[in-house]
N, C-alpha and C positions, 0 to 999 in steps of 0.2 A: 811647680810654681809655689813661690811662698809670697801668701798674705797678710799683709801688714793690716790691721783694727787698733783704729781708739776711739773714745767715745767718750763723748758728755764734756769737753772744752768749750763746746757751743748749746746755749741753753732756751728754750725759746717757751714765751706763754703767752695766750690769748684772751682775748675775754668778748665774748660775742654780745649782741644786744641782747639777748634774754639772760644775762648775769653768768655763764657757766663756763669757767676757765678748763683750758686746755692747755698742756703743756706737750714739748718734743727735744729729742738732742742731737744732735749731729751724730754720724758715723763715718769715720774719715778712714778711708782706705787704700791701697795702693794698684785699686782698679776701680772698676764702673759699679761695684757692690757699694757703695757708700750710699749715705742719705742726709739733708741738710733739716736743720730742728724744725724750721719753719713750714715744713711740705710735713714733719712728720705732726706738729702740733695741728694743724689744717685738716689732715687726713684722720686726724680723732675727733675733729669738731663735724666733718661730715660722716664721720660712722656713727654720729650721734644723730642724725639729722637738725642738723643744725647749719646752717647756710648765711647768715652777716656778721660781720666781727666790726666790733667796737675798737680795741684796741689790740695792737700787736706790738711786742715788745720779744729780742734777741739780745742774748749777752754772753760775752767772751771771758770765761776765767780762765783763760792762759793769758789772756792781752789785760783784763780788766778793765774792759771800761765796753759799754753800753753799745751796741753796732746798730740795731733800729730801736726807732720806738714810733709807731705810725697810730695816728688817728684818725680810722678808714671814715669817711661817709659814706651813707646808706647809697 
């Protein structure tokens, strides 16, 4: 079996309430190996122990143009 990888078309960064950005990219594959920016930006804001996000923000450079931009409440 051959696996198809690409990576960094989808770009994703956060900013929690205590000021410390986190950033993640997509990993687009042609099985269940893959991972979406968002889960991997998340997944560095809690290996940090850090647990509320301010704002969360996702962008597409193959499409170019902005896909979220959320402004969680606490």
């Amino acid at each position: 079996m051959v696996i198809y990888a690409s990576c960094g078309y989808i770009g994703c960064a956060l900013l929690t309430k205590n000021g410390n950005i986190y950033t993640g990219i997509c990993i687009d594959t042609n099985c269940a190996l893959g991972n979406c920016a968002k889960y991997v930006a998340i997944v560095e804001m809690l290996k940090n122990n850090e647990r509320k996000i301010d704002k969360i923000v996702a962008y597409s450079a193959k499409d170019k143009f902005m896909i979220h931009v959320v402004d969680v409440e606490s």
